[in-house]
mmCIF file of the N, C-alpha and C atoms, coordinates in Angstrom:
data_MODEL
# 
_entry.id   MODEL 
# 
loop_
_atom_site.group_PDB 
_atom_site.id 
_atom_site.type_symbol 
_atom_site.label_atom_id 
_atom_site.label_alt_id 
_atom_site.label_comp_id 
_atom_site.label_asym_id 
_atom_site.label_entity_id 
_atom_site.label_seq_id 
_atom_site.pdbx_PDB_ins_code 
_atom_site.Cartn_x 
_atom_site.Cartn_y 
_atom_site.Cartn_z 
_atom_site.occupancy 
_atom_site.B_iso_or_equiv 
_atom_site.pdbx_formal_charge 
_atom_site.auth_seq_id 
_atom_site.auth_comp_id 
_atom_site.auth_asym_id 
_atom_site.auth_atom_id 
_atom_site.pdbx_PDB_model_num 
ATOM 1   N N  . UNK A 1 1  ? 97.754  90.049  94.248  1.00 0.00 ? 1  UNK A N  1 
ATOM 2   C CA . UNK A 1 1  ? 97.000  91.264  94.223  1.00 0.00 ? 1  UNK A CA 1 
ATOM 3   C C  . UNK A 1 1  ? 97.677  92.258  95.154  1.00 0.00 ? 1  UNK A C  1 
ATOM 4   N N  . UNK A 1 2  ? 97.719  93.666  94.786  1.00 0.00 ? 2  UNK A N  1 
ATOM 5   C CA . UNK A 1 2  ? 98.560  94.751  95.978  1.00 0.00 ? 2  UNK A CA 1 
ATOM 6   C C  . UNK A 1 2  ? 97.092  95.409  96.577  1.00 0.00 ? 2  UNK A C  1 
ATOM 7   N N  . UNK A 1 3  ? 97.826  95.562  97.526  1.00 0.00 ? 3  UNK A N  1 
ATOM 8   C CA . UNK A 1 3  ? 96.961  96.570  98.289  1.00 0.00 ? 3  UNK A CA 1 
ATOM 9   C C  . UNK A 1 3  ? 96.022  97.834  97.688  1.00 0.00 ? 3  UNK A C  1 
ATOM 10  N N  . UNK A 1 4  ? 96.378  98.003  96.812  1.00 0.00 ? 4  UNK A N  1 
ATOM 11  C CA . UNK A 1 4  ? 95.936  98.858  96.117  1.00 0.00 ? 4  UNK A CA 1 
ATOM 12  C C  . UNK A 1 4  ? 94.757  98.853  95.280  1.00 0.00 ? 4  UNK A C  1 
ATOM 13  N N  . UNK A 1 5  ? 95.004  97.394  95.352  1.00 0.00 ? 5  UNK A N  1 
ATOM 14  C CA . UNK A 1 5  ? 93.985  96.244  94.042  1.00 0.00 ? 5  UNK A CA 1 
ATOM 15  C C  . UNK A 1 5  ? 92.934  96.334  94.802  1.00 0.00 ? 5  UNK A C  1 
ATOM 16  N N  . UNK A 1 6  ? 93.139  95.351  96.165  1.00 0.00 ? 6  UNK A N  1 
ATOM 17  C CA . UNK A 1 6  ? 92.181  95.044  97.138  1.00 0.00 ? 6  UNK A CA 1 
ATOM 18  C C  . UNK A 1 6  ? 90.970  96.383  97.204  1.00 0.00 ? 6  UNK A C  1 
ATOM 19  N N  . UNK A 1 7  ? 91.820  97.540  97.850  1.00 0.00 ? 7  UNK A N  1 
ATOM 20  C CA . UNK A 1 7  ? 91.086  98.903  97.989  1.00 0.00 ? 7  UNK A CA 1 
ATOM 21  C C  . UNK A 1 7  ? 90.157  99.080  97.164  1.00 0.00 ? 7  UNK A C  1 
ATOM 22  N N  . UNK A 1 8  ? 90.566  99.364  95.737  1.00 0.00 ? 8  UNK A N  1 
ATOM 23  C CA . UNK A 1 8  ? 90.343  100.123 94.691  1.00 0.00 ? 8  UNK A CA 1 
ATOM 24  C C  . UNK A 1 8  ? 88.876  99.166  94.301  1.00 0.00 ? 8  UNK A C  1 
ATOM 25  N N  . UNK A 1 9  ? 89.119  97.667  94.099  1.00 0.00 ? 9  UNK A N  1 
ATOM 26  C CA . UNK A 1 9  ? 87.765  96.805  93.706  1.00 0.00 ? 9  UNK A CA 1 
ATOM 27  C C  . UNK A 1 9  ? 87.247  96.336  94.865  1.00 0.00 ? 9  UNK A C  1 
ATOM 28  N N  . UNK A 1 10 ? 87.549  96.408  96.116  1.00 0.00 ? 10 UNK A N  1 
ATOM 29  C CA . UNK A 1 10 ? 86.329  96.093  96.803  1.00 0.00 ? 10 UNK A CA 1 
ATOM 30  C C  . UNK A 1 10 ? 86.295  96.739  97.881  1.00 0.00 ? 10 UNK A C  1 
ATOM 31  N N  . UNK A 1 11 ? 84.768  96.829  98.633  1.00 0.00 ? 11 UNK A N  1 
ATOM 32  C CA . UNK A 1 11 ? 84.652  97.815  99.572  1.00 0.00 ? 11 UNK A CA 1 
ATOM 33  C C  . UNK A 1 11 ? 84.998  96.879  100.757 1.00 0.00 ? 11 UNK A C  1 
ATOM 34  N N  . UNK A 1 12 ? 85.681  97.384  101.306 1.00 0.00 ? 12 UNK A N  1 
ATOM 35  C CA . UNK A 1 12 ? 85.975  96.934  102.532 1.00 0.00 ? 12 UNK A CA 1 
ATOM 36  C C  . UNK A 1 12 ? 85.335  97.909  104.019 1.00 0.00 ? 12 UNK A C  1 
ATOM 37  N N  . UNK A 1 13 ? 84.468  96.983  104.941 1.00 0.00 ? 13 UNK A N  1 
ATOM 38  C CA . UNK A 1 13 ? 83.580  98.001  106.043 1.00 0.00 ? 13 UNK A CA 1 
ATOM 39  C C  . UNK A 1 13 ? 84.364  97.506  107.288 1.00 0.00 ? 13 UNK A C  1 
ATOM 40  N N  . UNK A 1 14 ? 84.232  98.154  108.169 1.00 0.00 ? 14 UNK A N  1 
ATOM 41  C CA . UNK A 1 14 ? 84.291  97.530  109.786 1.00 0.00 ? 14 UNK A CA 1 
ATOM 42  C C  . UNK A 1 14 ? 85.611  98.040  110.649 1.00 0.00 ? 14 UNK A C  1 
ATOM 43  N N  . UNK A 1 15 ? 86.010  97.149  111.086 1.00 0.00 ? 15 UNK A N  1 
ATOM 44  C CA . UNK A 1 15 ? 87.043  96.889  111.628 1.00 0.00 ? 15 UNK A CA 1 
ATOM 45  C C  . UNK A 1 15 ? 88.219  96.150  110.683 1.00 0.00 ? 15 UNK A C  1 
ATOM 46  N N  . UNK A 1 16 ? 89.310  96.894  110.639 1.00 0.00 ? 16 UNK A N  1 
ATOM 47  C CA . UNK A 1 16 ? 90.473  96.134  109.857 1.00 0.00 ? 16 UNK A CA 1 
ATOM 48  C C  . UNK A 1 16 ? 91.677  96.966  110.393 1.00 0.00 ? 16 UNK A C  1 
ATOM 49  N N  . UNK A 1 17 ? 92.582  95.683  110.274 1.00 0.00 ? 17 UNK A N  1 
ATOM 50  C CA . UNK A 1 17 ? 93.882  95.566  110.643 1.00 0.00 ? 17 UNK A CA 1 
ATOM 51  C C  . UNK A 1 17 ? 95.141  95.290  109.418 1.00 0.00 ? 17 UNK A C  1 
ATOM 52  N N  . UNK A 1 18 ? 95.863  96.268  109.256 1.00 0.00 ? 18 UNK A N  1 
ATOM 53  C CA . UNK A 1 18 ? 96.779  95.913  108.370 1.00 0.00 ? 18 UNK A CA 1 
ATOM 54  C C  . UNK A 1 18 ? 98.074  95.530  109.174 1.00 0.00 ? 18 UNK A C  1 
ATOM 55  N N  . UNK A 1 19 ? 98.973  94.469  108.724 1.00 0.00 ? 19 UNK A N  1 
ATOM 56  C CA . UNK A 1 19 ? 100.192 93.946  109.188 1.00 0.00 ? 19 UNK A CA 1 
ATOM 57  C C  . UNK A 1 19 ? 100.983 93.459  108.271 1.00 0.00 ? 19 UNK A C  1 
ATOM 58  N N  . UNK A 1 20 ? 101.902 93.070  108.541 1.00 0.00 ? 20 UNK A N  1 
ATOM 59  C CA . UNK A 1 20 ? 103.408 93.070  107.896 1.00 0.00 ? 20 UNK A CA 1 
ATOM 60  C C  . UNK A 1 20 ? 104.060 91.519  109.061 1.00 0.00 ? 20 UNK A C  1 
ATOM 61  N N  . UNK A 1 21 ? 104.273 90.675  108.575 1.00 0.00 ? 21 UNK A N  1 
ATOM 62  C CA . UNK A 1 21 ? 105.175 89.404  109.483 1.00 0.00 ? 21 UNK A CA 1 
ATOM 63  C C  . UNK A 1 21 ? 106.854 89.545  109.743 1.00 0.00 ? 21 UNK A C  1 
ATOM 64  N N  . UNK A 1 22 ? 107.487 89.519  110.138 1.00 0.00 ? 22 UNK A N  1 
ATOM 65  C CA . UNK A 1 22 ? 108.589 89.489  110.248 1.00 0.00 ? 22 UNK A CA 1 
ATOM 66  C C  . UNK A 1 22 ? 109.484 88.141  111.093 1.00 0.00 ? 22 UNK A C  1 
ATOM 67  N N  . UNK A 1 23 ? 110.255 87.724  110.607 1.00 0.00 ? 23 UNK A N  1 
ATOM 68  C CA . UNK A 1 23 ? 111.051 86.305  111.045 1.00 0.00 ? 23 UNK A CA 1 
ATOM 69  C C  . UNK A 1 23 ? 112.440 87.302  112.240 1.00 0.00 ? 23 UNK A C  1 
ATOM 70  N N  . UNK A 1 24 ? 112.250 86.835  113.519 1.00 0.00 ? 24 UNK A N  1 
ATOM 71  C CA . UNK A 1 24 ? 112.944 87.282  114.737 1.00 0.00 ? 24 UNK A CA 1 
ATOM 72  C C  . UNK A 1 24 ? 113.445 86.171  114.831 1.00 0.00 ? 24 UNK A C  1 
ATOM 73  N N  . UNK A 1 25 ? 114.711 85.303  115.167 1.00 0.00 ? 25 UNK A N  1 
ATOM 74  C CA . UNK A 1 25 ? 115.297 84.077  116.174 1.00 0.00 ? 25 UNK A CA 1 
ATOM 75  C C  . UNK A 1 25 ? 114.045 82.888  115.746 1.00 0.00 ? 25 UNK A C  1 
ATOM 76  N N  . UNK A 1 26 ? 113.468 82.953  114.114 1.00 0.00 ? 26 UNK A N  1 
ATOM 77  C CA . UNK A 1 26 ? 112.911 81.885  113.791 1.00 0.00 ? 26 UNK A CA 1 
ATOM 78  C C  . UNK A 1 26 ? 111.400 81.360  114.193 1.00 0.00 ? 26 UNK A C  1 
ATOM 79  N N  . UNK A 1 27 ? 110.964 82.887  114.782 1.00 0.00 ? 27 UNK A N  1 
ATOM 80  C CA . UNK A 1 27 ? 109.771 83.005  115.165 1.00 0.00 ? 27 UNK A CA 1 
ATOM 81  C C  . UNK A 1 27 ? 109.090 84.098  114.395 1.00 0.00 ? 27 UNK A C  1 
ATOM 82  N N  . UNK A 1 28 ? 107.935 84.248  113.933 1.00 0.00 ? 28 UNK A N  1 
ATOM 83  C CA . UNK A 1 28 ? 107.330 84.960  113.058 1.00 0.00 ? 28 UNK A CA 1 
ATOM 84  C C  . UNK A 1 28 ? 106.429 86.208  114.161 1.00 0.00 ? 28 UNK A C  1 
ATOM 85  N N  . UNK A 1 29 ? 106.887 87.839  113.580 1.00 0.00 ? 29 UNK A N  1 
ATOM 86  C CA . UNK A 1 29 ? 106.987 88.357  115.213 1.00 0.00 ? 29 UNK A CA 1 
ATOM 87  C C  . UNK A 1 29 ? 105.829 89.632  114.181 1.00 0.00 ? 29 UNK A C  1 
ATOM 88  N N  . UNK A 1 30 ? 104.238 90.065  114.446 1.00 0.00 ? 30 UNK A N  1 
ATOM 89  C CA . UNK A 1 30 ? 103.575 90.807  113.873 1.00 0.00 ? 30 UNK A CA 1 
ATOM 90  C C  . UNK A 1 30 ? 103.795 92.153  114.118 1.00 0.00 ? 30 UNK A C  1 
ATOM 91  N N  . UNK A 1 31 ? 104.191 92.892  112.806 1.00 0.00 ? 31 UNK A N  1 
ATOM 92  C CA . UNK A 1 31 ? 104.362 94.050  113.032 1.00 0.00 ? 31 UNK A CA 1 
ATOM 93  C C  . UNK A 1 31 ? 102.967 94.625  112.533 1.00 0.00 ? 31 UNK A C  1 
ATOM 94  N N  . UNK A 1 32 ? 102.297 95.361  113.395 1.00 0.00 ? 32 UNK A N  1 
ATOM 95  C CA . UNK A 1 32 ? 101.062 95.829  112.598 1.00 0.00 ? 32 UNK A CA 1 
ATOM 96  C C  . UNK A 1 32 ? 100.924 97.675  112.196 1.00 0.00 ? 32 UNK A C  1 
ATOM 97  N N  . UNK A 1 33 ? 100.866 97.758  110.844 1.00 0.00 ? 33 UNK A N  1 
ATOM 98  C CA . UNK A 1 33 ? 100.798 98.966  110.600 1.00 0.00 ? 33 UNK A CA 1 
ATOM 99  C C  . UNK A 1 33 ? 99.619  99.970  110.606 1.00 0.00 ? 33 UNK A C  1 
ATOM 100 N N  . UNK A 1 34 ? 98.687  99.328  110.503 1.00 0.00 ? 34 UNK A N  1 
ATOM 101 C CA . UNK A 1 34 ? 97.598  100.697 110.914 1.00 0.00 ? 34 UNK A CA 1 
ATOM 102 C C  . UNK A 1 34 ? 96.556  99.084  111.715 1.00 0.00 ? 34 UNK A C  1 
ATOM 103 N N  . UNK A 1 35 ? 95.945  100.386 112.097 1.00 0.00 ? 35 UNK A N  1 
ATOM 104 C CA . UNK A 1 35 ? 94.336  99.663  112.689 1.00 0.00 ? 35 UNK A CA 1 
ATOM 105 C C  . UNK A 1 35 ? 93.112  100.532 112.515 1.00 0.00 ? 35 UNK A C  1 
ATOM 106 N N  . UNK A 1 36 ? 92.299  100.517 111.726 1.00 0.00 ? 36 UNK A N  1 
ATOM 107 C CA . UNK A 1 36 ? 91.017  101.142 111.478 1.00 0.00 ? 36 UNK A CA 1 
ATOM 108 C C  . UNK A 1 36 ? 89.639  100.464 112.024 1.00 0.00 ? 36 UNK A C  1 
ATOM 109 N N  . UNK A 1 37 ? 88.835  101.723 112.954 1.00 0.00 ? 37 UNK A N  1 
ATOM 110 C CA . UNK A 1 37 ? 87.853  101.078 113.671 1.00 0.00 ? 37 UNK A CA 1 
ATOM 111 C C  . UNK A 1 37 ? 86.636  101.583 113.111 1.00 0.00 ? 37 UNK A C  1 
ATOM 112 N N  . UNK A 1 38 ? 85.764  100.459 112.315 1.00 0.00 ? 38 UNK A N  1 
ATOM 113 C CA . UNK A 1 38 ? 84.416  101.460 112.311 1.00 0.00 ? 38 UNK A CA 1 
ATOM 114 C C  . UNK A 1 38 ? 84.021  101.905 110.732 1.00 0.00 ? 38 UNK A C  1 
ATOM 115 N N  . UNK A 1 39 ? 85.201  101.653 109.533 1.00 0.00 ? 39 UNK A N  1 
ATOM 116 C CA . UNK A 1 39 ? 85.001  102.430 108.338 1.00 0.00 ? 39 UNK A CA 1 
ATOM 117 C C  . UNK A 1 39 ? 84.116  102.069 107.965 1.00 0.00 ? 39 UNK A C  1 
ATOM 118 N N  . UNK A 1 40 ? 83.499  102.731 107.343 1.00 0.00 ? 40 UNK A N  1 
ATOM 119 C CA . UNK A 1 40 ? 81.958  102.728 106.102 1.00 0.00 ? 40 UNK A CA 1 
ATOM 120 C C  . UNK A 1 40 ? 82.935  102.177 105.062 1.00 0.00 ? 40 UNK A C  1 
ATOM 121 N N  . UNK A 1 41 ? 83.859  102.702 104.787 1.00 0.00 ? 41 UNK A N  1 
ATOM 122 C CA . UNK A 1 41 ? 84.569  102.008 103.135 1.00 0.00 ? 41 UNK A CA 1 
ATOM 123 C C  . UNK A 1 41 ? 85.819  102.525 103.615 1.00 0.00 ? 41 UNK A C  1 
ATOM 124 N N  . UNK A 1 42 ? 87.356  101.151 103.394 1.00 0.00 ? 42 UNK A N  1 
ATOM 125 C CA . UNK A 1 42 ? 88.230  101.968 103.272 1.00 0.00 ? 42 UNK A CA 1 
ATOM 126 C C  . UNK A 1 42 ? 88.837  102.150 102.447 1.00 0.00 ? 42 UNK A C  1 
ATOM 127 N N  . UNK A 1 43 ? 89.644  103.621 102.324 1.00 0.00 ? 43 UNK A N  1 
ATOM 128 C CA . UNK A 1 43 ? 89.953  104.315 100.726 1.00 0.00 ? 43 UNK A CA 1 
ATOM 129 C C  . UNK A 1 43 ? 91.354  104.066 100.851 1.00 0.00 ? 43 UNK A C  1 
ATOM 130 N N  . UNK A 1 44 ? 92.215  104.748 99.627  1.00 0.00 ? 44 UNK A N  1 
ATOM 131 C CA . UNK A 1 44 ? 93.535  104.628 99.795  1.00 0.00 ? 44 UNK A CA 1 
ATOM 132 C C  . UNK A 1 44 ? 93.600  105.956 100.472 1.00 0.00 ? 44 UNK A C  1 
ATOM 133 N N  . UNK A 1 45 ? 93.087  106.957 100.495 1.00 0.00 ? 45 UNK A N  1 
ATOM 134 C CA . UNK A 1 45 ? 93.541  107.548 101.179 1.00 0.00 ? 45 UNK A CA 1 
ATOM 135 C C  . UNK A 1 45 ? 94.012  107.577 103.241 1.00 0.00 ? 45 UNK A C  1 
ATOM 136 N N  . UNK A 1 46 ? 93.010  106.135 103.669 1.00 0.00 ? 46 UNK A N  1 
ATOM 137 C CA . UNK A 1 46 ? 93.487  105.806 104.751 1.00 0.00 ? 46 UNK A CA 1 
ATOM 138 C C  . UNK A 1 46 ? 94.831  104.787 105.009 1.00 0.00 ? 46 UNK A C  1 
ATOM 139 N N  . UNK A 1 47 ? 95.863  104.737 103.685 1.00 0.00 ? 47 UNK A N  1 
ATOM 140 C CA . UNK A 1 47 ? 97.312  104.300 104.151 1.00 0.00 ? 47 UNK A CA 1 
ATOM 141 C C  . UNK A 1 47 ? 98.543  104.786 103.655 1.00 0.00 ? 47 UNK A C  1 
ATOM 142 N N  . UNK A 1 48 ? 99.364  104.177 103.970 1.00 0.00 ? 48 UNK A N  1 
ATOM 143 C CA . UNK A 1 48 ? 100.295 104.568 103.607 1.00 0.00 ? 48 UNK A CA 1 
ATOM 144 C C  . UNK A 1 48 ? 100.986 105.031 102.045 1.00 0.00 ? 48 UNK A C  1 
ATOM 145 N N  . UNK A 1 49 ? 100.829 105.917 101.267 1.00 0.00 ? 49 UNK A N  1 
ATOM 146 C CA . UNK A 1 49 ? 101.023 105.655 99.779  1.00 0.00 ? 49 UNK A CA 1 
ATOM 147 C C  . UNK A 1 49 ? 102.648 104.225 99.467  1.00 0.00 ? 49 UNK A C  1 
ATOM 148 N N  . UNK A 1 50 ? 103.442 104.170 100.639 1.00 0.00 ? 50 UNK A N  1 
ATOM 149 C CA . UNK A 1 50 ? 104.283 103.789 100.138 1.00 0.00 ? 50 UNK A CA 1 
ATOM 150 C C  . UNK A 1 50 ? 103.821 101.850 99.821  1.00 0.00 ? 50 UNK A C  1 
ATOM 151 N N  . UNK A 1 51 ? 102.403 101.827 100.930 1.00 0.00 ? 51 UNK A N  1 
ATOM 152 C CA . UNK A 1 51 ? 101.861 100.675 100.928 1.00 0.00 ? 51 UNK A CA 1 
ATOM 153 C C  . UNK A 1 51 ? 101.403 100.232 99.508  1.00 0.00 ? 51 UNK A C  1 
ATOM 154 N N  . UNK A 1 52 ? 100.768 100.911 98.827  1.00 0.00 ? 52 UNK A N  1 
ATOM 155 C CA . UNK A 1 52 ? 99.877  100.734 97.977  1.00 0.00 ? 52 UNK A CA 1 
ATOM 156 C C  . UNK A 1 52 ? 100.422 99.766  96.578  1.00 0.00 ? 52 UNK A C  1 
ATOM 157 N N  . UNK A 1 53 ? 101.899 99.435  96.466  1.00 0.00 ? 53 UNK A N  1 
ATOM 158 C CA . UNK A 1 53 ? 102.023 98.400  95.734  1.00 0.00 ? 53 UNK A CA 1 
ATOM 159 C C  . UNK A 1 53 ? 102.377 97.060  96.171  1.00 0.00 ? 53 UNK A C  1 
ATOM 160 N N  . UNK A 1 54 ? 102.455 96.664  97.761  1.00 0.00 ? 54 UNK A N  1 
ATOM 161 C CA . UNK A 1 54 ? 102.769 96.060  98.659  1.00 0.00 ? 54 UNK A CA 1 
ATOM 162 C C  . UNK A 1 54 ? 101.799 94.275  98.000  1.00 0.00 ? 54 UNK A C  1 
ATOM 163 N N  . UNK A 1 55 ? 101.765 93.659  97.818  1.00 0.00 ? 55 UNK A N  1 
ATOM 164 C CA . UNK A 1 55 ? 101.263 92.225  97.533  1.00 0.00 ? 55 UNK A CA 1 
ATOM 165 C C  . UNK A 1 55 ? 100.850 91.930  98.715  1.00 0.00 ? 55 UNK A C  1 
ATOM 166 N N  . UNK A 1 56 ? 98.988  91.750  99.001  1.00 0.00 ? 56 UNK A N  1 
ATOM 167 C CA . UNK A 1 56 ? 98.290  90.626  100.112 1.00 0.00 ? 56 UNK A CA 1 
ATOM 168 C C  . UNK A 1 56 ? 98.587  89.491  100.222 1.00 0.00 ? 56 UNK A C  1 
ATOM 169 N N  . UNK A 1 57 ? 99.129  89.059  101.108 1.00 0.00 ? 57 UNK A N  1 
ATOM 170 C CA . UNK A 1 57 ? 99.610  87.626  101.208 1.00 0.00 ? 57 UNK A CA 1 
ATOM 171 C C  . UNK A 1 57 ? 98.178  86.991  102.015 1.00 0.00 ? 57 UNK A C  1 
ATOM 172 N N  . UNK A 1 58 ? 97.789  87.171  102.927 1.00 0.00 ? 58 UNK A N  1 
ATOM 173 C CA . UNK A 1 58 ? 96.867  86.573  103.582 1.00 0.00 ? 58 UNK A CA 1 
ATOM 174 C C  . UNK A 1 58 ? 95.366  87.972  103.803 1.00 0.00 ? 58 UNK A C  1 
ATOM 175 N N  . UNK A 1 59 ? 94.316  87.404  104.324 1.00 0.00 ? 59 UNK A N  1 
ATOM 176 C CA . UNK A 1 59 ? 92.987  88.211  104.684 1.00 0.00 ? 59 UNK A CA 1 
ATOM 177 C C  . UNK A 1 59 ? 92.153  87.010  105.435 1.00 0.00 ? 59 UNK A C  1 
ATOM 178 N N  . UNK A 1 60 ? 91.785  87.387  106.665 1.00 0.00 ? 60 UNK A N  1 
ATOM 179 C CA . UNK A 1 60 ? 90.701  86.934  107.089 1.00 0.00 ? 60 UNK A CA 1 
ATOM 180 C C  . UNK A 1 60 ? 90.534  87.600  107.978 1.00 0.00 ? 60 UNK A C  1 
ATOM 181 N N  . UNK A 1 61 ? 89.414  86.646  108.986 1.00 0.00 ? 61 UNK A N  1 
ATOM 182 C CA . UNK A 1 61 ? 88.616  87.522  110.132 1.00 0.00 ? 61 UNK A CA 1 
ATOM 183 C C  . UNK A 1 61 ? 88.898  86.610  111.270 1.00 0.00 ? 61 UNK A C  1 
ATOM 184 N N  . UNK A 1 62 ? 89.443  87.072  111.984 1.00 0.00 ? 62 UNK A N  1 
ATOM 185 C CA . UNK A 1 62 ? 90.149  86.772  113.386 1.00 0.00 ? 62 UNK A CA 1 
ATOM 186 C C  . UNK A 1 62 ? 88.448  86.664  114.338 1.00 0.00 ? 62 UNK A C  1 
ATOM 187 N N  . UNK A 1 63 ? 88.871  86.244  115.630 1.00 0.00 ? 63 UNK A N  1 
ATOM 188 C CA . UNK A 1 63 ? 87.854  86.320  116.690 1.00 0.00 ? 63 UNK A CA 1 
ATOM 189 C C  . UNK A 1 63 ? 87.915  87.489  117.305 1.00 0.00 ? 63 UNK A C  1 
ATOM 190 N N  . UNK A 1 64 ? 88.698  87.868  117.045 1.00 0.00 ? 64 UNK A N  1 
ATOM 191 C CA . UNK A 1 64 ? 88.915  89.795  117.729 1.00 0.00 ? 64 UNK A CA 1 
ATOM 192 C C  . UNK A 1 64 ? 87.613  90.125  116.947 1.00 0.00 ? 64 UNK A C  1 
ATOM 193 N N  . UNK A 1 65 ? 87.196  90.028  115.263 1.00 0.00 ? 65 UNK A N  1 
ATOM 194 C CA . UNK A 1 65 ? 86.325  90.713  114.955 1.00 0.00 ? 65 UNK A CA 1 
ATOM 195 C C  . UNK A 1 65 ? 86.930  92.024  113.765 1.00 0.00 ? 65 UNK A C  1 
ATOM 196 N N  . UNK A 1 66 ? 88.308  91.451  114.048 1.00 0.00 ? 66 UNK A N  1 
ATOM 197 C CA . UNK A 1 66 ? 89.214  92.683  112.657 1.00 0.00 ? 66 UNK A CA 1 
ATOM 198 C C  . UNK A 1 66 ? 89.441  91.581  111.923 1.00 0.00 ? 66 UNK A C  1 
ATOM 199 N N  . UNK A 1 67 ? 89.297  92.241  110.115 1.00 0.00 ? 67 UNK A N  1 
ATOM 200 C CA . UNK A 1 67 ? 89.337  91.935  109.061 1.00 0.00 ? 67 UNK A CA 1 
ATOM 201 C C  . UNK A 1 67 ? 90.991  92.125  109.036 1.00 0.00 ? 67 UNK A C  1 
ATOM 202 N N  . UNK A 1 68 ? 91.763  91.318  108.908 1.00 0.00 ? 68 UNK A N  1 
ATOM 203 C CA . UNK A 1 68 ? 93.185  91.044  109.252 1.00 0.00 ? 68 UNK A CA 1 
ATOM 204 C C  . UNK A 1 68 ? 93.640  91.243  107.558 1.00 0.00 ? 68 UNK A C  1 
ATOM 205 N N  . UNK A 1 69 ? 94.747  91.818  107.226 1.00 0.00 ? 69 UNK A N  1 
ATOM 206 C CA . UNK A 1 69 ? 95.144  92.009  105.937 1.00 0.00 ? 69 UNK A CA 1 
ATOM 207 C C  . UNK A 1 69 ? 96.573  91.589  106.356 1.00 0.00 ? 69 UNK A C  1 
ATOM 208 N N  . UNK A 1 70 ? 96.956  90.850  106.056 1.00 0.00 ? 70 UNK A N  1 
ATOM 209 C CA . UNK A 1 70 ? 98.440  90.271  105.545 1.00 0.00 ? 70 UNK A CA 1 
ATOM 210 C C  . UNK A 1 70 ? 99.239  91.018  104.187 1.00 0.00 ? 70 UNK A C  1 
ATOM 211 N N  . UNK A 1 71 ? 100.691 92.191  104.794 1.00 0.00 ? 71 UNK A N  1 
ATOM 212 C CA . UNK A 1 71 ? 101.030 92.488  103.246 1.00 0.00 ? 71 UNK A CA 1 
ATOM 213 C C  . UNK A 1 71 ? 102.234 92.263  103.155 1.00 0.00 ? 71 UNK A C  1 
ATOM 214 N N  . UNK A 1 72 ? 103.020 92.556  102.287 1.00 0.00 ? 72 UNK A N  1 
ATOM 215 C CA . UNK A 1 72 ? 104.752 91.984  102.320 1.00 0.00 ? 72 UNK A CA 1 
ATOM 216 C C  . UNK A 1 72 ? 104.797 93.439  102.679 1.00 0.00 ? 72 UNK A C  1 
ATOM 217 N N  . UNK A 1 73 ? 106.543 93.764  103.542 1.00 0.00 ? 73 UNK A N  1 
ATOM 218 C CA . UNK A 1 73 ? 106.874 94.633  104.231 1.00 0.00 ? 73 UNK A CA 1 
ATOM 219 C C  . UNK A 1 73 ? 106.605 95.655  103.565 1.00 0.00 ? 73 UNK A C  1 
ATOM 220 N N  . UNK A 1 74 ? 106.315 96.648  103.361 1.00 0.00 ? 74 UNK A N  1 
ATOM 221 C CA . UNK A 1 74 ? 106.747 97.840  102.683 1.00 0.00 ? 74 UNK A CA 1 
ATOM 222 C C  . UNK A 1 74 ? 108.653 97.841  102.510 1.00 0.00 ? 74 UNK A C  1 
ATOM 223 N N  . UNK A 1 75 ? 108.786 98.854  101.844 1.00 0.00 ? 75 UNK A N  1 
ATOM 224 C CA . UNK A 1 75 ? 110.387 99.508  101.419 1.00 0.00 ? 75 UNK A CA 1 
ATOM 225 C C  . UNK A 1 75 ? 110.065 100.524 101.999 1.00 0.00 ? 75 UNK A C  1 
ATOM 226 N N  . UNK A 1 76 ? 111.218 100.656 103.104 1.00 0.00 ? 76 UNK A N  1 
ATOM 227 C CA . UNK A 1 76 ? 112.040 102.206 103.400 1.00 0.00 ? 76 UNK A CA 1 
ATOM 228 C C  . UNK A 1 76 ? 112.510 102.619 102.771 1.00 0.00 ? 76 UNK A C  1 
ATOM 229 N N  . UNK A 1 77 ? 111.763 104.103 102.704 1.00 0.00 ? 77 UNK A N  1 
ATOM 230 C CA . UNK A 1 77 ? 112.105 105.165 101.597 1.00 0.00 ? 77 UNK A CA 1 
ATOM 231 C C  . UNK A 1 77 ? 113.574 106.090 102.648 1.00 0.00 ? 77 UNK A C  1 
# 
């Protein structure tokens, strides 16, 4: 499913965290691209358009209390 999918069919509220993983010296090192505190619903208009065909690899809810979104890197435009 892309990011786009996720958005578009379900409402997502709260606290959420979008990130991206990256492999450093064989250690998996979090790059995180946005952080949203508080949404009533989030839209596409709160990311990146280049995100929006990006594939969810992972989602859950951490003890922090953010709805954690796992996506494959984006492409530099």
């Amino acid at each position: 499913m892309t990011l786009e999918d996720l958005i578009s069919n379900t409402t997502l509220q709260g606290d959420i965290r979008i990130s991206t993983f990256v492999s450093v010296h064989c250690q998996d090192i979090e790059n995180v691209l946005k952080v949203i505190h508080g949404t009533e619903q989030l839209r596409l208009c709160d990311i990146e358009e280049s995100w929006y065909n990006c594939e969810v690899y992972y989602m859950f809810c951490g003890n922090d209390g953010y709805l954690h979104i796992e996506i494959e890197t984006p492409e530099v435009e």
